[in-house]
Every structure is written in structure tokens, then in C-alpha cells.
Backbone bond lengths (Angstrom), bond angles and torsions (degrees), N, CA, C in turn:
res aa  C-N    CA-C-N  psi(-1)  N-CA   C-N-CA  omega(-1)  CA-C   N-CA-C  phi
1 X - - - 1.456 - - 1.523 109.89 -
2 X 1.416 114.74 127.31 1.631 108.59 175.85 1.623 97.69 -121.22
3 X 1.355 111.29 164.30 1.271 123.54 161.84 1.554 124.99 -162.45
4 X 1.297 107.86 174.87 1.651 104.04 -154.23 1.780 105.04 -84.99
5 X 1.288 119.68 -179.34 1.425 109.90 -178.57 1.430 91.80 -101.50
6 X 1.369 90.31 163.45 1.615 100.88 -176.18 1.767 114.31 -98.23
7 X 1.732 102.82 151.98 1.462 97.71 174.81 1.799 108.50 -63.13
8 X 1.054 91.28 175.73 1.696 106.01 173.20 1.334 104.18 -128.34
9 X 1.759 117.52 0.02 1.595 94.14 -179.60 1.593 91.21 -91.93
10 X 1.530 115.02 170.31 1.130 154.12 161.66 1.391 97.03 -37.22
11 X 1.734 107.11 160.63 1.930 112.15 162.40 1.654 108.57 -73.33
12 X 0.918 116.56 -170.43 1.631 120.07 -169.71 1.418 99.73 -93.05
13 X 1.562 115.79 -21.28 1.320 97.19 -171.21 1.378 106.57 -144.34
14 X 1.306 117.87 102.85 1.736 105.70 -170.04 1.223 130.71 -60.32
15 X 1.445 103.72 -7.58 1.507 115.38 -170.56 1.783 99.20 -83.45
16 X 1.158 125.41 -22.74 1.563 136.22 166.30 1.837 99.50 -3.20
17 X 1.386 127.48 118.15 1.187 128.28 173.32 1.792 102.04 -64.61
18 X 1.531 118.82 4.42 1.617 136.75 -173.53 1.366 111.02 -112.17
19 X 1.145 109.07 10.00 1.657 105.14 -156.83 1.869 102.12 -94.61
20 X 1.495 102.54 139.26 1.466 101.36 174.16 1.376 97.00 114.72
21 X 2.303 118.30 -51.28 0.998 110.98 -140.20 1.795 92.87 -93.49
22 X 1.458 84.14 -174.06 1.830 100.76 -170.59 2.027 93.68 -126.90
23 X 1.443 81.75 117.97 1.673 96.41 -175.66 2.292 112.32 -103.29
24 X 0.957 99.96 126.75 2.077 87.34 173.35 1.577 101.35 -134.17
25 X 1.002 88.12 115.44 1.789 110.33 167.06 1.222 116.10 -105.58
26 X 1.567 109.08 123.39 1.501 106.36 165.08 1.443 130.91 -111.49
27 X 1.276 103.91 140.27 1.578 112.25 -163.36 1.488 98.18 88.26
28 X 1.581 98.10 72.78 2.203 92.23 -169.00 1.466 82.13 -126.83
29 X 1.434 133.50 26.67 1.736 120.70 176.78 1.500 120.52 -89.53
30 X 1.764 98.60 -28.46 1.636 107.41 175.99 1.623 108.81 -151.61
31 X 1.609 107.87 173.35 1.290 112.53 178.19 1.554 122.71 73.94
32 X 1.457 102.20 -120.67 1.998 107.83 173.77 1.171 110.55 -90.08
33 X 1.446 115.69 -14.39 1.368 115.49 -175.37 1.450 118.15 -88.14
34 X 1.479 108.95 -15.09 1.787 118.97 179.29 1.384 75.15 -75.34
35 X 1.476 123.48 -78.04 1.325 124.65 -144.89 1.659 95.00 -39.77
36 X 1.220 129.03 -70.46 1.594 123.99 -148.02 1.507 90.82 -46.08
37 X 1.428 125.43 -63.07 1.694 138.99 -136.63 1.950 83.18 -57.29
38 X 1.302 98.31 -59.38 1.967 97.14 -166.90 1.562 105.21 -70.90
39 X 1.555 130.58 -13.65 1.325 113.03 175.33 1.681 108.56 -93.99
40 X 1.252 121.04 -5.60 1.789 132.60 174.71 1.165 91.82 -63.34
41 X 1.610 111.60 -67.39 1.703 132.43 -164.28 1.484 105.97 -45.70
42 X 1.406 128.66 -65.27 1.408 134.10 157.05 1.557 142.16 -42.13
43 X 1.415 92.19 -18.72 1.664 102.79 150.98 1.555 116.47 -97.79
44 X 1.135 116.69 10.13 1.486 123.76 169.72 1.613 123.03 93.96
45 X 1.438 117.67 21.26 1.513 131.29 -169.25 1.504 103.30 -86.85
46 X 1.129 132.01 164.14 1.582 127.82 152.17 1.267 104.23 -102.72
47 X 1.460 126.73 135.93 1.213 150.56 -162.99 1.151 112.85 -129.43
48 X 1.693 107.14 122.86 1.171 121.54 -177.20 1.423 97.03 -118.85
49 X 1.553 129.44 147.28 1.498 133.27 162.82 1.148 123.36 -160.84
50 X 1.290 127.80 162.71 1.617 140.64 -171.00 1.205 117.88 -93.77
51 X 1.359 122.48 154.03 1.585 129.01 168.72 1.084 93.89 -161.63
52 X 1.468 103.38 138.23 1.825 128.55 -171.31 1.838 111.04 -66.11
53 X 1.852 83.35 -55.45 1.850 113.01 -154.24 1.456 101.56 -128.43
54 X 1.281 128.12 -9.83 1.835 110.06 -156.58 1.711 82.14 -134.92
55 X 1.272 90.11 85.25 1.738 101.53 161.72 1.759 120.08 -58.98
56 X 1.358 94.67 -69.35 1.612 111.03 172.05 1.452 121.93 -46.92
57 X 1.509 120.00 -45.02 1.322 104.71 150.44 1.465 141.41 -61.11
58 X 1.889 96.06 -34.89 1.532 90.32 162.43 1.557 121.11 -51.12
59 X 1.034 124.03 -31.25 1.511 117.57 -145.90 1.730 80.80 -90.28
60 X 1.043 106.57 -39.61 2.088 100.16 -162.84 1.431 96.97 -61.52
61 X 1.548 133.36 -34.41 1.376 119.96 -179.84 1.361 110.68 -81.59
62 X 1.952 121.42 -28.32 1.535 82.70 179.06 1.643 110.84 -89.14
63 X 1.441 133.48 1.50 1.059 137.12 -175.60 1.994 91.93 -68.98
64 X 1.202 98.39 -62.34 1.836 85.78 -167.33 1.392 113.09 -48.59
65 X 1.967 116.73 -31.99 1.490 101.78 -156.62 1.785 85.51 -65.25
66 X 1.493 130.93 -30.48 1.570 135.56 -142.03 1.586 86.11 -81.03
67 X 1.562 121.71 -32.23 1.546 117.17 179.97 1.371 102.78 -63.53
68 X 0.869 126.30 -85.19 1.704 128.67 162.43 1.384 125.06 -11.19
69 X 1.152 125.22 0.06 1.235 133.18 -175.71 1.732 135.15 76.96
70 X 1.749 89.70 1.04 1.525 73.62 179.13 1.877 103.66 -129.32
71 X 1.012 115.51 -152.49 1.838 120.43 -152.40 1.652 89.03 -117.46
72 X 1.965 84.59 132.18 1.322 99.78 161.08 1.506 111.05 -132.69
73 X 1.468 113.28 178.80 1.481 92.31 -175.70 2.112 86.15 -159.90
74 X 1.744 107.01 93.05 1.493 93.30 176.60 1.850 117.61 -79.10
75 X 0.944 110.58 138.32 1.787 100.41 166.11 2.074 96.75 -135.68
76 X 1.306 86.52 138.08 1.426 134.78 163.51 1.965 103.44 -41.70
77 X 1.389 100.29 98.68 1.762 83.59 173.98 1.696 101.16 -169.07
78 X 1.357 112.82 131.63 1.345 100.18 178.30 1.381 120.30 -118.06
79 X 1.853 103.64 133.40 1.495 125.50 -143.87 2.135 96.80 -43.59
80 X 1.150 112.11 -21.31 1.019 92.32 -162.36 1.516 127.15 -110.24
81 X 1.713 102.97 16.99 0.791 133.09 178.75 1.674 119.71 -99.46
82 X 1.687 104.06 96.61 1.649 94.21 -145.05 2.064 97.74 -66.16
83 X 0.853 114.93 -40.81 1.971 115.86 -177.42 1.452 93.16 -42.45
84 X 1.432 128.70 -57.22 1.288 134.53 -124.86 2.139 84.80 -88.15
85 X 0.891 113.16 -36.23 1.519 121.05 -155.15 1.866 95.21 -88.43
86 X 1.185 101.92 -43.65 1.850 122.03 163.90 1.335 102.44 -34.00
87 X 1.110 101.87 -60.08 1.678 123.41 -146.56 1.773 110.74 -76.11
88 X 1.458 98.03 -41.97 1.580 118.97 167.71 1.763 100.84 -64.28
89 X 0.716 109.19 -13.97 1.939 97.41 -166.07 1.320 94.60 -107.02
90 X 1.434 123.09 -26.74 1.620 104.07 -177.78 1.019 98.49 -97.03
91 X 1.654 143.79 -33.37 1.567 135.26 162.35 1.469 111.59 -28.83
92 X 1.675 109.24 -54.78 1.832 117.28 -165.77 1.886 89.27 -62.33
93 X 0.930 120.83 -47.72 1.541 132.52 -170.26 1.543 100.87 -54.35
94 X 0.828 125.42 -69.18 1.488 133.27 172.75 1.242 125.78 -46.93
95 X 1.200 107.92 -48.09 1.552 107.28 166.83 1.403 114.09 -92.99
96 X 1.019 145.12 -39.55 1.266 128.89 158.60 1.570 144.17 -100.97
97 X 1.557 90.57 48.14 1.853 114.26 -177.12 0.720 120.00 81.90
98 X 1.468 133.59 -63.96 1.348 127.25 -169.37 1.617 99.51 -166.54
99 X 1.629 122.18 -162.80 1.572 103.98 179.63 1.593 84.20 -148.52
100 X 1.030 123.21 143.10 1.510 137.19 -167.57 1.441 112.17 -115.53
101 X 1.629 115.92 -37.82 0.900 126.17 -151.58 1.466 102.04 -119.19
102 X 1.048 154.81 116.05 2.281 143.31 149.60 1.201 108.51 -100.00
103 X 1.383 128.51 110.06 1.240 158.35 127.24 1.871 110.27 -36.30
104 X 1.074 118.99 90.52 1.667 105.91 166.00 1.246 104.99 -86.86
105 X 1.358 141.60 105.67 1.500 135.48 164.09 1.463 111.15 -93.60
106 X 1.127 106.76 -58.44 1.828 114.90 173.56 1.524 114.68 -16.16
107 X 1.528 105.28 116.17 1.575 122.58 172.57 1.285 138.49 156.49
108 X 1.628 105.19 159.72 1.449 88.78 -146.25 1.822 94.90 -116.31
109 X 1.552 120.24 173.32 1.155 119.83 148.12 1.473 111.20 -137.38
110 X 1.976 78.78 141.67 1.637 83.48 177.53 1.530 107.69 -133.09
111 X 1.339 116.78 101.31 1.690 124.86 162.10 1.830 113.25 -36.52
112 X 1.166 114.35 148.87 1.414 129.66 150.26 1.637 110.67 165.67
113 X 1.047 120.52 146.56 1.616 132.18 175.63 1.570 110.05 -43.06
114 X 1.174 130.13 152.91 1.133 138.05 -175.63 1.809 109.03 -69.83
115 X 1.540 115.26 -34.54 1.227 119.24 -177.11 1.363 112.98 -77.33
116 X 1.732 139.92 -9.45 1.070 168.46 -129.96 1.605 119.25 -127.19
117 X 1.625 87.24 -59.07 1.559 96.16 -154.57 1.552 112.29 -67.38
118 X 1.121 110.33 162.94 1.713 116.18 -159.75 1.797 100.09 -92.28
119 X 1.199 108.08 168.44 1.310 89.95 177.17 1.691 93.65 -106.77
120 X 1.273 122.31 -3.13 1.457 112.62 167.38 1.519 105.62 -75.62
121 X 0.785 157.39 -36.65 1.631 160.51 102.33 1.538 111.11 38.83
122 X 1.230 79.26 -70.48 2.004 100.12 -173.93 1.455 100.05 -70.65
123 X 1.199 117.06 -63.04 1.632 118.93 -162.50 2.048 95.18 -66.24
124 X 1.168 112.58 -17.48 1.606 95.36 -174.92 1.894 98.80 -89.22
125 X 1.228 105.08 -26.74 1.981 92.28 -177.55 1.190 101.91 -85.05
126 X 1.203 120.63 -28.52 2.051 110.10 170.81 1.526 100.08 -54.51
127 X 1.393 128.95 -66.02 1.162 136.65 -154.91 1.488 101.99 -56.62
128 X 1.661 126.30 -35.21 1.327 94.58 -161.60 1.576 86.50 -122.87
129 X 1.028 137.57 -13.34 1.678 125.42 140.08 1.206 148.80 -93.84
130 X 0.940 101.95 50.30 2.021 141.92 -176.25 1.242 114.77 -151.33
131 X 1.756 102.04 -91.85 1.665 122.76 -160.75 1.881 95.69 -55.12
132 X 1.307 96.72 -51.75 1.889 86.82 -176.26 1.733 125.75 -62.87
133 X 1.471 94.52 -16.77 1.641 101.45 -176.73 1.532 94.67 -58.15
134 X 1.423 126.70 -55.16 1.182 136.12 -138.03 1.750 99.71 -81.66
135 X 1.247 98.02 -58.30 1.620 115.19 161.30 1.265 132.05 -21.72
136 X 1.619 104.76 -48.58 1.354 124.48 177.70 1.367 111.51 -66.37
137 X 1.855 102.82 -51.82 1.415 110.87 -147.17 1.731 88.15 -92.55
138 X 1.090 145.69 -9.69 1.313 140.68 153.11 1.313 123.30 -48.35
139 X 1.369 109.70 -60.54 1.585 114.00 175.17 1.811 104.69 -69.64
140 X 1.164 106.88 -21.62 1.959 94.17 -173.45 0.887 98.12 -57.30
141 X 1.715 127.91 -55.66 1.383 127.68 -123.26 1.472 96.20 -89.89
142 X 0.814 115.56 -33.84 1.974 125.74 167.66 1.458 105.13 -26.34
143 X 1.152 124.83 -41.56 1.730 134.59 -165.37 1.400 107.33 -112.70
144 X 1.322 123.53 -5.30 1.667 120.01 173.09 1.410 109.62 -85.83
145 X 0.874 94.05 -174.99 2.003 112.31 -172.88 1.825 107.98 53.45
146 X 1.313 118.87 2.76 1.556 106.88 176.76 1.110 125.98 -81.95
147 X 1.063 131.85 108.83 1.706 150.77 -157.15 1.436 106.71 96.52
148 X 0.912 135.59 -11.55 1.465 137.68 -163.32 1.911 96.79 178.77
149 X 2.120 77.33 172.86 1.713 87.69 -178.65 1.091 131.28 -112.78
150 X 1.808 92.02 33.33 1.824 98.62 -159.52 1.405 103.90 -101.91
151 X 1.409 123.87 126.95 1.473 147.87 -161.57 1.335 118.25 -126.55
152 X 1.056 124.71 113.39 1.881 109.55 171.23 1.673 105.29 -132.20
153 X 0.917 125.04 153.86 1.508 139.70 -161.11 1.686 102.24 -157.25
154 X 1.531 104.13 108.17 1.707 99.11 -169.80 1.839 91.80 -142.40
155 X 1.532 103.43 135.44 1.593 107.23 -177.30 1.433 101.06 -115.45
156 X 1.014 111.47 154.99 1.688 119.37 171.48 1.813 98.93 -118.41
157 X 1.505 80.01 106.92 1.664 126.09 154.02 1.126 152.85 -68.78
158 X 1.306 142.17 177.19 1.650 107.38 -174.01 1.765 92.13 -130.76
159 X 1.180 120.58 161.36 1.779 113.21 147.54 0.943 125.00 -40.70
160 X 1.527 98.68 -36.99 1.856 113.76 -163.26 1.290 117.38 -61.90
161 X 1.324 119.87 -24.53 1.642 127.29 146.08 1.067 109.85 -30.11
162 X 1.257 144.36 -38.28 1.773 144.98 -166.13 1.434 86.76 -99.99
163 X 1.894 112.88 -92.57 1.153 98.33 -162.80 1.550 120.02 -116.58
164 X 1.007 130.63 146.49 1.177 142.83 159.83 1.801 132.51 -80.19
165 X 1.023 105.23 85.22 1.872 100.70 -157.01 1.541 109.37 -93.61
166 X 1.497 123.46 -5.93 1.141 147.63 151.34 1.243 145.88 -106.27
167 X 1.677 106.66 122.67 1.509 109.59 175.35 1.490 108.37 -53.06
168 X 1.442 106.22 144.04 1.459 131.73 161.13 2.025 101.58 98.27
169 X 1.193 107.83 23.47 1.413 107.67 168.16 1.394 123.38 -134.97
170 X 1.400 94.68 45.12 1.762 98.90 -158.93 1.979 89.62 -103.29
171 X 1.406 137.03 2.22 1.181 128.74 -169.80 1.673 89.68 -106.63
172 X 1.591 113.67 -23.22 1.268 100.32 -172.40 1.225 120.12 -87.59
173 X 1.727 120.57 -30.94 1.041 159.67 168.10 1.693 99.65 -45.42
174 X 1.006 121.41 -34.83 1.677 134.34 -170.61 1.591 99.68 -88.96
175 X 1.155 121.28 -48.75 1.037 128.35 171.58 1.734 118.36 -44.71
176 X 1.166 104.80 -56.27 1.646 103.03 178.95 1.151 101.22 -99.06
177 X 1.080 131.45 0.23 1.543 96.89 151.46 1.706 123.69 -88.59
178 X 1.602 102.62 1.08 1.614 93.92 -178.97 1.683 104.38 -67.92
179 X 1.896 93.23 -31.95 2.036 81.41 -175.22 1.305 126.06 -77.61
180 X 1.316 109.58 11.28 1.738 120.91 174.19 1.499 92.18 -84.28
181 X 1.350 136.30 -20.80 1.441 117.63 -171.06 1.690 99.55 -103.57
182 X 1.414 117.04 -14.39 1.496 140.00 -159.59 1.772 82.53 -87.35
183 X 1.035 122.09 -59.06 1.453 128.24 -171.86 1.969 125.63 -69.75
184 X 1.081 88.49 -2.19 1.892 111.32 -169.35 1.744 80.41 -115.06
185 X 1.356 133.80 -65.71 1.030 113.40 -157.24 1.404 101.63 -77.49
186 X 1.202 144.28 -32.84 1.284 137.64 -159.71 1.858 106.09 -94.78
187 X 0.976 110.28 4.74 1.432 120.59 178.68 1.768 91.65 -96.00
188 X 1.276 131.00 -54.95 1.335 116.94 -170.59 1.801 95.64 -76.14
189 X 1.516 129.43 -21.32 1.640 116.27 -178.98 1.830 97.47 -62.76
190 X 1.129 114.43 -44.17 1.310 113.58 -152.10 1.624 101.76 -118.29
191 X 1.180 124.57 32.19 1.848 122.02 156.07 1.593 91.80 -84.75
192 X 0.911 140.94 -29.53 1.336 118.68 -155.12 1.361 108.73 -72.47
193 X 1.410 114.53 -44.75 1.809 131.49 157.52 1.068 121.61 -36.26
194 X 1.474 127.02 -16.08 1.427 123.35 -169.02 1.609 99.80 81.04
195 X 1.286 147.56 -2.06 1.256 136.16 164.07 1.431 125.11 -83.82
196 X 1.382 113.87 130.47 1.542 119.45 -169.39 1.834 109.95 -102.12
197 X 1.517 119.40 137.59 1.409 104.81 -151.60 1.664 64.27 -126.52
198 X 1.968 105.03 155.19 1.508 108.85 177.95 1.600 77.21 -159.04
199 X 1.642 86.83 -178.07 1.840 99.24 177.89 1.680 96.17 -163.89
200 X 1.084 100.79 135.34 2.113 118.02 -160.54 1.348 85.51 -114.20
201 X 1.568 102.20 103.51 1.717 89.70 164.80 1.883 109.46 -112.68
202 X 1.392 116.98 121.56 0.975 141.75 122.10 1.894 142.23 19.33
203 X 1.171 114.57 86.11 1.551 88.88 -178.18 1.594 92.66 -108.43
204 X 1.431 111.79 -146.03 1.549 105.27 -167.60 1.359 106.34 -63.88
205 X 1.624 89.82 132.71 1.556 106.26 159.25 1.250 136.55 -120.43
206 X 1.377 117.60 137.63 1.801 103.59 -167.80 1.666 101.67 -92.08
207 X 2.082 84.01 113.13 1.463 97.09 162.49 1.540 97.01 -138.76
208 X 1.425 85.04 -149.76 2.385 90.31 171.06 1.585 95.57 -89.09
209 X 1.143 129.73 -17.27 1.272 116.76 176.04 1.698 108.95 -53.55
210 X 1.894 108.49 -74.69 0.757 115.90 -165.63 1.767 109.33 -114.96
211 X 0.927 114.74 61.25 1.627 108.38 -163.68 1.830 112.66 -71.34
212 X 1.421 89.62 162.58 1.478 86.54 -152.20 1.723 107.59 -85.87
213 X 0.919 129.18 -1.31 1.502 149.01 160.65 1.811 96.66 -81.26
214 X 0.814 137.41 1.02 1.284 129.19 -175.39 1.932 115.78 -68.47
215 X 1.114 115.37 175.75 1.662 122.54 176.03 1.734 109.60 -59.17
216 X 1.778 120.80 -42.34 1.052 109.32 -169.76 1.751 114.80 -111.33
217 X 1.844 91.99 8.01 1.853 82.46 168.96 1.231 136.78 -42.03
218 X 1.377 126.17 -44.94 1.887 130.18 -157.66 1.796 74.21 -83.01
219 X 1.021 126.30 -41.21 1.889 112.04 -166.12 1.769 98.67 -56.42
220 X 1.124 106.68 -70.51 1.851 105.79 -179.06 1.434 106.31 -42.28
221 X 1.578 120.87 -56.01 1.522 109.22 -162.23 1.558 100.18 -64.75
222 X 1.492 120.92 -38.27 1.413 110.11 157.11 1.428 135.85 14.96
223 X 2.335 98.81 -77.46 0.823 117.55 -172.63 1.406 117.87 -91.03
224 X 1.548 123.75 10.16 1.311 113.50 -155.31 1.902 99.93 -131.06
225 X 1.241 82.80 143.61 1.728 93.36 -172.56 1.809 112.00 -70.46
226 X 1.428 121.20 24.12 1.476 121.00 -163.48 2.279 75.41 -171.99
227 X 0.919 82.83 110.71 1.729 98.01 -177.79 1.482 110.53 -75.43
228 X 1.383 139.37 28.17 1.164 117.32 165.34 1.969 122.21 -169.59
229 X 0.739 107.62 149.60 1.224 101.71 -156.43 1.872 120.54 -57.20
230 X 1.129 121.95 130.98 1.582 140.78 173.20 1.327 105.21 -14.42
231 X 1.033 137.44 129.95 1.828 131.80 129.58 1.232 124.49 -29.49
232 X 1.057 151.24 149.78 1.361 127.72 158.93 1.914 114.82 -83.60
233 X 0.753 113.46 -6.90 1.600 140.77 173.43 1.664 98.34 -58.25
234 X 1.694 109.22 -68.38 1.410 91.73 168.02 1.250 120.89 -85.30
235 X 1.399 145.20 -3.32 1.414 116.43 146.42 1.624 114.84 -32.18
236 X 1.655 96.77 -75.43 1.802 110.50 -178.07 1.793 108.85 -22.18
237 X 1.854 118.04 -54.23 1.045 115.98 -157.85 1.945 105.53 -67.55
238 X 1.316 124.53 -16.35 1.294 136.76 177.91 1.602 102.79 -74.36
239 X 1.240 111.71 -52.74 1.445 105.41 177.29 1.578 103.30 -40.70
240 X 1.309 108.73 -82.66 1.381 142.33 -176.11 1.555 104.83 12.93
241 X 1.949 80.49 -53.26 1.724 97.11 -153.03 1.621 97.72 -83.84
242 X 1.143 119.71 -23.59 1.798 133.57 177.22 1.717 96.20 -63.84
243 X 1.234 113.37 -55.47 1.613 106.04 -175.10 1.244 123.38 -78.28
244 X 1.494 113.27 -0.18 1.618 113.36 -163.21 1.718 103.72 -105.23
245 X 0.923 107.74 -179.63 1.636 109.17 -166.97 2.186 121.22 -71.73
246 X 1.530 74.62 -19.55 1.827 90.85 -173.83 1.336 99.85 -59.70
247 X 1.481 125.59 -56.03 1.155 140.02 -172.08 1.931 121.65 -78.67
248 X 1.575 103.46 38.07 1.566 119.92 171.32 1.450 99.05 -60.65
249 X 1.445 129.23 -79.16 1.452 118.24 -170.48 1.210 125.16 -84.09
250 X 1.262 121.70 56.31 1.695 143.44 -150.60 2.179 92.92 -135.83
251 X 1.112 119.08 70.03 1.330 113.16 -174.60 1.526 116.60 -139.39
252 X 1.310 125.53 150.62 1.555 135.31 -157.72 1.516 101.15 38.13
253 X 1.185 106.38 63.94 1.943 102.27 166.65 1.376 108.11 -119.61
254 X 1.145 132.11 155.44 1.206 145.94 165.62 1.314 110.28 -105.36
255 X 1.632 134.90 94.66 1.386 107.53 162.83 1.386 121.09 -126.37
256 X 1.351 88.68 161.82 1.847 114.04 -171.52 1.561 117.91 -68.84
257 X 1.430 117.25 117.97 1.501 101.64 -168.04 1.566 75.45 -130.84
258 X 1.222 146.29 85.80 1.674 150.52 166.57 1.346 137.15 -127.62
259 X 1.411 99.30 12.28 1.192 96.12 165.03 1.933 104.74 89.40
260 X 0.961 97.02 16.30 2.052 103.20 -175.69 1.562 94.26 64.06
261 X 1.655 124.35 38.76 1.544 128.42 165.08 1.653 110.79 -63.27
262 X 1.702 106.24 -32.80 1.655 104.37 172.76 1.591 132.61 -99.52
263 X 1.324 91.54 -13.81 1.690 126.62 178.92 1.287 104.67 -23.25
């Protein structure tokens, strides 16, 4: 595992409703996951996050949040590698005090027909949208509440937990909805701590995953009461409000940010 050194200056703005705290997102190199890591950083958090394969992007997001004035910190770890993902959370912990904040971004989708699909397929989207949610948020919570009891634990989810309007997404579709039950139960393990557990689900978003020029855009906007696909910016701005202080009695929720994708 390698990772970059961290700034020592301050966030840009101390007044940051983020300021003080220690934020780790995983899967923070591209897509929703850049967005969260640089919109944490801009509310004044220090941000630590993972990337499996895309070094160079890691480094361009934590270099800008460090241009901007505040602290990033990338490390090398892949979601599905439970030591390796462990190992990143007590490093971020260690070097930057403690961690206040877990971001699960990390995940994948993979389409194919039920008569088709591989079972290496299956066992890799459980593993890194499931088995790693849990993984992550096990080792976070170990390092929260020190100095205080403020905790947040937030996963990125899909709609597709609700609905599924297409064949060949019913393994992925299973997948997020296990963390709607992952997020209800671990919200009553961990209210007692002062930690609040939520899950942001997602409809189309323009990244390389799902970009909004893509083959099946006009089909989704189709279904959705707001015709076009998300920013990832406002995903980030939903987190924001999940990690920030407004949102204390905001816990085991699932919510829908898709565009009226479940409406």
C-alpha cells in the first residue's frame, strides 16, 4: 500500500461546518467518489480515500483538494481486499487522528442475464458492494467517537434497490438492496455511540460508469420524472448534508436522490 504525504496547511476555510473533522471515502479517485472526497475537503474535513487502479487520478484529486488549501491523504487499497481496505483505515486513522466521517463509495456494476452470469461476477459485486461496506464500516467505527461522539457512516446506493426496470440487473439490484437492510440494522448497532448510519441511493449519474451521452440514457430519462442524468456534485451535496452536523437525527434512512427514477 503506498500513499501520498499529507498537507500541513489548514482547510481554506475554518468556518467549514467540516472543520476539525477527519473524513475516508472509498473509491474517492473518480466519478461520485472524487466529487464527495473534494466537496468533504471544502467544507473543511481532512480526507482520506482509496483507489484500487487509478493512481494518477488519485493524486490529481488529492493534489487539488491540497491546492485549495486543505488535506488529502490517497492510499492504494482494493475494496475487496478485506486486510488491504483494514489497513488503509487505520493508516488514514493514524495519520490523521482519528476518522469521524466513512464514506463507502466503492462499486461496481455488472449486467448479464440470469442464464449467463458468472458466478465470478456475482461473488465480485457482493464482495465490493456488500462484503466491503461492512469491512469498511467495521474498522471505521473503531476510531470514531475519540474526543467526542460524533460519527457518521454513509454508503452510496442505488434506486435499483426499489426498482429494477431491466432485465440483466437483478444481481446488482440485490446488492443494494442488501445495504438498505445493512443500514437499518447498523444504525440501531451504532445509535448508541452517537454514530448515525444512512445510505444515498443514486439514479443515473454522469460518470464513465454511466455517462449521460451513453447507449441507454433517453431509456432511464424515459423513466424518470426530471429527464436527465445527476451531476455527481449533487450526489456529493447529499452526502455533505448526511456528514454535517444538521443531519444528527437523520439515521437508518435510505434516500432517493434519482431524478423521480422510483416515483
Amino acid at each position: 500500500m503506498t500513499h501520498t504525504s499529507v498537507s500541513s496547511s489548514s482547510p481554506s476555510s475554518t468556518a467549514g461546518v467540516l472543520a476539525g473533522k477527519v473524513a475516508f471515502v472509498t473509491g474517492g479517485s473518480r466519478g461520485i467518489g472524487a466529487a464527495i472526497v473534494r466537496r468533504l475537503a471544502r467544507d473543511g474535513a481532512a480526507v482520506a480515500f482509496t483507489y484500487s487502479s487509478s493512481e494518477a487520478p488519485a493524486q490529481s484529486v488529492a493534489a487539488a483538494v491540497e491546492a485549495a488549501g486543505g488535506r488529502a491523504l490517497a492510499l492504494r487499497a482494493d475494496s475487496t481486499d478485506a486486510a488491504a481496505l483494514t489497513q488503509a483505515i487505520d493508516t488514514a486513522a493514524s495519520t490523521l487522528g482519528r476518522i469521524d466521517i466513512l464514506v463507502n463509495s466503492a462499486g461496481v456494476a455488472v449486467a448479464g442475464e440470469i442464464d449467463s452470469f458468472s458466478l465470478a461476477d456475482f461473488d465480485h459485486t457482493v464482495n465490493v458492494n456488500v462484503r466491503a461496506v461492512f469491512v469498511a464500516t467495521q474498522a471505521a467505527v473503531r476510531h470514531m467517537g475519540q474526543g467526542g461522539a460524533y460519527g457518521r457512516v454513509i454508503t452510496i446506493g442505488s434506486t435499483n434497490s426499489d426498482r429494477v426496470p431491466w432485465a440483466g440487473f437483478s444481481v446488482y439490484g440485490m446488492s443494494k438492496a442488501a445495504i438498505v437492510g445493512l443500514t437499518k440494522g447498523l444504525a440501531r448497532d451504532l445509535g448508541p455511540r452517537g454514530i448515525t448510519v444512512n445510505n444515498v441511493q443514486p439514479g443515473p449519474v454522469d460518470t464513465d460508469m454511466n455517462p449521460a451521452d451513453g447507449p441507454m440514457a433517453s431509456n432511464m430519462h424515459g423513466l424518470m420524472a426530471l429527464d436527465r442524468h445527476a451531476h455527481p456534485d449533487e450526489i456529493a451535496g447529499m452526502v455533505a448534508y448526511l456528514a454535517g452536523p444538521e443531519s444528527g437525527m437523520v439515521t437508518g434512512a435510505s434516500l432517493l436522490i434519482d431524478g423521480g427514477f422510483a416515483a
